[in-house]
C-alpha positions in Angstrom: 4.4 23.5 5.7 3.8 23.6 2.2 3.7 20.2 1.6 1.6 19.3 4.6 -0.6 22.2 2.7 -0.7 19.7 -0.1 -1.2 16.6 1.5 -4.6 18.3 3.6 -6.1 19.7 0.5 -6.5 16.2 -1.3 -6.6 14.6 2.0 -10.0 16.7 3.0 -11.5 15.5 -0.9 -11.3 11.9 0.4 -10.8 12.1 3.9 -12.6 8.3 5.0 -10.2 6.5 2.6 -7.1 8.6 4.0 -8.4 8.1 7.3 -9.0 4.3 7.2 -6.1 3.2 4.7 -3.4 5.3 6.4 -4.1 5.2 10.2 -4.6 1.0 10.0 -0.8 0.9 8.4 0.9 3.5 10.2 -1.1 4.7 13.4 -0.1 5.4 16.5 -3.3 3.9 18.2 -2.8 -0.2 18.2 -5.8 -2.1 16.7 -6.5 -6.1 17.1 -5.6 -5.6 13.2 -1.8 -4.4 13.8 -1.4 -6.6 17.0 -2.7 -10.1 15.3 -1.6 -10.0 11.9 1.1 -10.7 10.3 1.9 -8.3 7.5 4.7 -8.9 5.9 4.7 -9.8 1.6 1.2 -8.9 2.2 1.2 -7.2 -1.1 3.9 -9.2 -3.0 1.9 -12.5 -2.0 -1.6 -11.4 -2.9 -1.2 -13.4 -6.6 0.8 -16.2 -4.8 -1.9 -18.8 -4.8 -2.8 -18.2 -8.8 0.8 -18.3 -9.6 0.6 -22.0 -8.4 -2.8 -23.2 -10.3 -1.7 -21.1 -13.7 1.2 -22.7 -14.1 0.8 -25.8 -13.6 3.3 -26.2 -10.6 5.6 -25.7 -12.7 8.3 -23.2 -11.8 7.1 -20.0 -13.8 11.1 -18.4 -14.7 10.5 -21.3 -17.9 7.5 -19.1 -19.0 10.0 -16.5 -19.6 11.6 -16.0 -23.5 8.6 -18.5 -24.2 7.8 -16.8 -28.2 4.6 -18.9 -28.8 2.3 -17.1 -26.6 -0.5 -15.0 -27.8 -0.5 -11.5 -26.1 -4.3 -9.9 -26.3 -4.1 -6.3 -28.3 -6.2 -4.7 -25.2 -5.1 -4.5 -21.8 -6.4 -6.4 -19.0 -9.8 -4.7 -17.5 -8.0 -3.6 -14.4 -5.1 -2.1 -15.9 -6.9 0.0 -18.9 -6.4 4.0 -18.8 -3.9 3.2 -16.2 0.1 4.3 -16.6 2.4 1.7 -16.8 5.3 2.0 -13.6 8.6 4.1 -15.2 11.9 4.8 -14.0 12.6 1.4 -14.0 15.2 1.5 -17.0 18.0 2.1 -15.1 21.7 1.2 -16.2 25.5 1.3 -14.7 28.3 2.3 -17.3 29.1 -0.9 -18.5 24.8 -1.5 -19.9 24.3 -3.5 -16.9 20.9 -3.3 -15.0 20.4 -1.4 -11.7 17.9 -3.0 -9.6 15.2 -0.4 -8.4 12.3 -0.6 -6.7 10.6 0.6 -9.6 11.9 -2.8 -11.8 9.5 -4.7 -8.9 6.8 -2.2 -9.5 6.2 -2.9 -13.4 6.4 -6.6 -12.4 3.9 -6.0 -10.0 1.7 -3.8 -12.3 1.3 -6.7 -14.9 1.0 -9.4 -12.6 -1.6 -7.5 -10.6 -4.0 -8.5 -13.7 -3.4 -12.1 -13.3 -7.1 -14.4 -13.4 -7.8 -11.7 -16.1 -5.3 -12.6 -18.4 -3.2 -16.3 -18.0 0.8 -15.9 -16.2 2.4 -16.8 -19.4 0.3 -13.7 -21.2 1.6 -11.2 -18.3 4.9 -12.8 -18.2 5.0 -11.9 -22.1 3.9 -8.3 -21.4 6.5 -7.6 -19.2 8.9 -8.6 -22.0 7.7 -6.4 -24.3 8.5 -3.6 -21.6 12.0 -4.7 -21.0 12.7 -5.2 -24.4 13.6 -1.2 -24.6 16.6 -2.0 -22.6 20.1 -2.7 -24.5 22.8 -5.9 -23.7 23.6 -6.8 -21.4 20.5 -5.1 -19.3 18.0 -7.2 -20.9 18.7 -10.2 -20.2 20.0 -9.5 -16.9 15.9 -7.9 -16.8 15.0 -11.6 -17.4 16.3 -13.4 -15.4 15.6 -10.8 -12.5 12.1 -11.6 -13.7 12.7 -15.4 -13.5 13.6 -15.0 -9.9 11.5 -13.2 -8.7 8.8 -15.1 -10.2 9.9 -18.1 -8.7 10.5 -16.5 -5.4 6.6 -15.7 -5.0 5.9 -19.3 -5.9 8.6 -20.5 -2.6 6.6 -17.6 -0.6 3.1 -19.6 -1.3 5.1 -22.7 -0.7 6.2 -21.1 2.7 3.5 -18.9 4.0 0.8 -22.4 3.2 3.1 -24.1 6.2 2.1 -20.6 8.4 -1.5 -22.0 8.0 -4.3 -19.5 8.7 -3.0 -19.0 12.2 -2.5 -14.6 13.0 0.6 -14.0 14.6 -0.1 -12.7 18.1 3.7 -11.5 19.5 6.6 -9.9 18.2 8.6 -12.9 18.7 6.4 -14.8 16.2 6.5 -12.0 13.3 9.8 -11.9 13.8 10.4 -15.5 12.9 8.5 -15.2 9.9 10.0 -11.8 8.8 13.5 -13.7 9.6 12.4 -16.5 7.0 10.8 -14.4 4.5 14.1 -12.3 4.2 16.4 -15.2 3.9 13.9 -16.7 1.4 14.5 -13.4 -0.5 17.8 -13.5 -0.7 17.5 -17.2 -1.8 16.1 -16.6 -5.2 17.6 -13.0 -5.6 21.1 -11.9 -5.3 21.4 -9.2 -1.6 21.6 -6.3 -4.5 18.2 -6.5 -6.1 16.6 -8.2 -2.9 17.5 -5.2 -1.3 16.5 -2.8 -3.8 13.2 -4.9 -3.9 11.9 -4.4 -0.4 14.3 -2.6 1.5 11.3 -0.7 2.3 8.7 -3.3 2.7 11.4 -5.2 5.4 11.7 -1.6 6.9 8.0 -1.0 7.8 7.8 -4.8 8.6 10.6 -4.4 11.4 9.1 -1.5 12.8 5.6 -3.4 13.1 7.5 -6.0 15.0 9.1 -3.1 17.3 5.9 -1.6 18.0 4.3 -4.3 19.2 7.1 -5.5 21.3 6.9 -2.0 22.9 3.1 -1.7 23.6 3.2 -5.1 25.0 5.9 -4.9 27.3 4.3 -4.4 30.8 7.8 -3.4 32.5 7.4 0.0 30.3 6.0 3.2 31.5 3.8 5.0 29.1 5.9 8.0 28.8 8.9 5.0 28.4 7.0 3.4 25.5 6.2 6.8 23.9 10.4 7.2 24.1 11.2 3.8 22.6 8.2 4.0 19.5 9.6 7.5 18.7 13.1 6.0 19.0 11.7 2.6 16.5 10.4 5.1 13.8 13.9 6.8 13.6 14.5 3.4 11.4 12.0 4.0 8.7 12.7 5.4 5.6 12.8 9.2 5.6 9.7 9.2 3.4 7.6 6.8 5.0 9.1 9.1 8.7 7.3 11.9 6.7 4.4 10.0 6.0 3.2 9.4 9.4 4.0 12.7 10.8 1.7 13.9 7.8 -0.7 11.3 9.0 -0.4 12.8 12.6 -0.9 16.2 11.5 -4.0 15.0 10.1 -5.0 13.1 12.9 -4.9 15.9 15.3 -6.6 18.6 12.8 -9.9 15.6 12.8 -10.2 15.6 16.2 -9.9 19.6 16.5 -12.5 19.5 13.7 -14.9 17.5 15.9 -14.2 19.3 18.9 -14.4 23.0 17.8 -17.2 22.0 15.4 -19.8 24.4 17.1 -16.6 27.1 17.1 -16.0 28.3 14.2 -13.4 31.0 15.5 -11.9 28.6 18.2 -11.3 26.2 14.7 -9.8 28.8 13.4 -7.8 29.8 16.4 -6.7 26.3 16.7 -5.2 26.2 13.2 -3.1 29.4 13.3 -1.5 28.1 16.7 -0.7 25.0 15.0 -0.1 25.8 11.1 0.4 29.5 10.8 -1.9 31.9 9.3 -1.2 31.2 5.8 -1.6 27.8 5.7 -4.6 28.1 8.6 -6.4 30.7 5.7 -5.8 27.5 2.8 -7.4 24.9 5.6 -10.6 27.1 6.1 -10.5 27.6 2.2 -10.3 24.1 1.4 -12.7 23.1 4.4 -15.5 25.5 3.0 -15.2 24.7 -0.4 -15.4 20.9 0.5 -18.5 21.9 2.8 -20.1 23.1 -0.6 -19.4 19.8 -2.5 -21.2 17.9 0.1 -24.0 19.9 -0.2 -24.1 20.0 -4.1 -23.3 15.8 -3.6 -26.4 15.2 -1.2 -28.6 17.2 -3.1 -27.8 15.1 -6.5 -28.3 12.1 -4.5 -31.1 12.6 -3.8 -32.5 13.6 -7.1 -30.4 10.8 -8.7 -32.3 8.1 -6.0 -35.9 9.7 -7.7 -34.3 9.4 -11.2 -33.9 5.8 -10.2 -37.2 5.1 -9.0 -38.5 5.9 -12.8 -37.2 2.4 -14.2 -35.1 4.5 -16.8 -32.5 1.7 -18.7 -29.9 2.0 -21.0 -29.3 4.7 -22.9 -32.4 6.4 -21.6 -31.3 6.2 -18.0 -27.6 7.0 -18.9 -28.6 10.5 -21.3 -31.1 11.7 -17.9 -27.8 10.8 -15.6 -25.5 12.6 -17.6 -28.0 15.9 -18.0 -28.7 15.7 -14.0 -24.5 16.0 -13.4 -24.7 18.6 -15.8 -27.1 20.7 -13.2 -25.4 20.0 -10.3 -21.3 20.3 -11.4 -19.4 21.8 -14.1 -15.4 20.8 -14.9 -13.5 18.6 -12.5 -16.2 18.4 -10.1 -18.3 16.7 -12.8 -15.3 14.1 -13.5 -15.5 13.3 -9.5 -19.2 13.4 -9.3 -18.9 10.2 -12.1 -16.0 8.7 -10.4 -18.1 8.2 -7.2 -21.0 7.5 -9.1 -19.1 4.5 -10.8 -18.5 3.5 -6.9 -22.0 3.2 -5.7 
């Protein structure tokens, strides 16, 4: 309870994210979005196509140990006041390297900036991380880096013969998934390409699964309920936690809407569902985001008349900054400039 407790409180501060980002990936209710696309490597393939025009065609593991490349002293745009991924480090007790998903993750972090800084560059970055490993680890970190590298490149080279086409049955995303993993395990030995995306492969099979069973007309509904609760039994336990969170979350919107003129059937509803404790930090957390909204609407507004005065530069930014200072105080005032950053 406590840590659905936890995931409500933030999830009420940004509730439209939570509610689009989590309910497309892992909800219940199909969309033309989870039936149509493929979504497997979505993530890991997003730089494929710049891998290809940055270097050259060339295969990018060469770019790795290459010493004449000039690494800026600032970090990429994107990635500045951000932390870099940790836990990666990780060794046996003979110095060799563990694969974790976390070694993928700082890979990912610096290659996210690519266009903003050139492969080699990022390439070179993510040597100077592993370079805090000992022998034999850091060179095993290399070539891990080599391969994968040139696995994303094969991806491109495999997802460009998909075309632009969505997938529109199970059969078809299981091909691809099918391919993708062997491709994987092509470039990577089974160890690190499991430790890679054993996760990623998870949530891809249980995509396949669920649309296999919402589009198999023999089921009955109450059978198709049975075999997508029996499919999620395969995910991770932390993702299995994630979308009963999601669930929970679900349900408390909808209660939201329907007891929205009931204050005391709201509240009713929660302490049947949560308990009184955590039903007492729900109504807390509700009303305190209820006066947010207010204190956000009303600086709006005033910030939309500020606007209309043709205030520039530091003009415009001193009357900005004094306004926030009126409406929020402390960590509402950090949020109020976060959003405002967002407009």
């Amino acid at each position: 309870m406590r840590g659905f407790l936890r995931f409500a409180t933030t999830a009420l501060v940004v509730m439209a994210l939570i509610a689009a980002g989590m309910v497309i990936f892992f909800g219940d209710t199909p969309t033309p979005a989870q039936e149509t696309v493929d979504t497997t490597a979505d993530t890991e393939s997003s730089v494929v196509p710049m891998l290809d025009s940055t270097s050259g065609r060339g295969v990018p593991s060469t770019l790795v140990g290459e010493t004449a490349v000039a690494v800026p002293d600032t970090m990429p745009a994107s990635l500045a006041g951000t932390s870099v991924p940790g836990g990666w480090a990780e060794t046996d007790a003979n110095g060799s390297l563990v694969p974790t998903p976390q070694l993928r993750q700082l890979f990912e972090y610096y290659l996210a900036a690519l266009g903003e800084e050139t492969l080699p560059q990022l390439v070179a970055r993510i040597e100077q991380a592993l370079a805090r490993l000992e022998e034999p680890a850091r060179s095993e970190a290399l070539d891990t880096l080599g391969d994968y590298l040139d696995y994303k490149l094969a991806l491109g080279d495999l997802e460009a013969t998909y075309g632009h086409d969505a997938t529109t049955n199970a059969e078809d995303m299981q091909r691809r998934m099918a391919e993708i993993r062997a491709l994987r395990r092509t470039w990577m030995d089974a160890q690190t390409a499991d430790a890679f995306f054993a996760t990623d492969e998870a949530v891809d099979q249980f995509q396949v699964e669920q649309l296999r069973i919402r589009t198999d007309p023999s089921l009955s509904e109450k059978e198709r309920e049975q075999a997508l609760a029996e499919a999620e039994k395969a995910l991770p336990e932390p993702l299995r936690q994630a979308r009963r969170e999601t669930r929970k979350f679900a349900d408390y919107q909808r209660a939201q809407s329907e007891f929205a003129d009931d204050p005391d059937a709201l509240r009713a509803w929660r302490e049947e569902r949560f308990g009184a404790e955590a039903a007492r930090e729900l109504e807390k957390v509700e009303a305190e985001q209820k006066v947010w909204e207010a204190k956000w609407q009303a600086y709006s507004q005033d910030l939309a008349e500020l606007d209309d005065m043709g205030l520039a530069g530091p003009e415009r930014k001193a009357a900005i900054d004094a306004l926030r200072d009126d409406y929020f105080e402390g960590a509402e005032k950090l949020r109020a400039e976060a959003l405002d950053s967002i407009r």
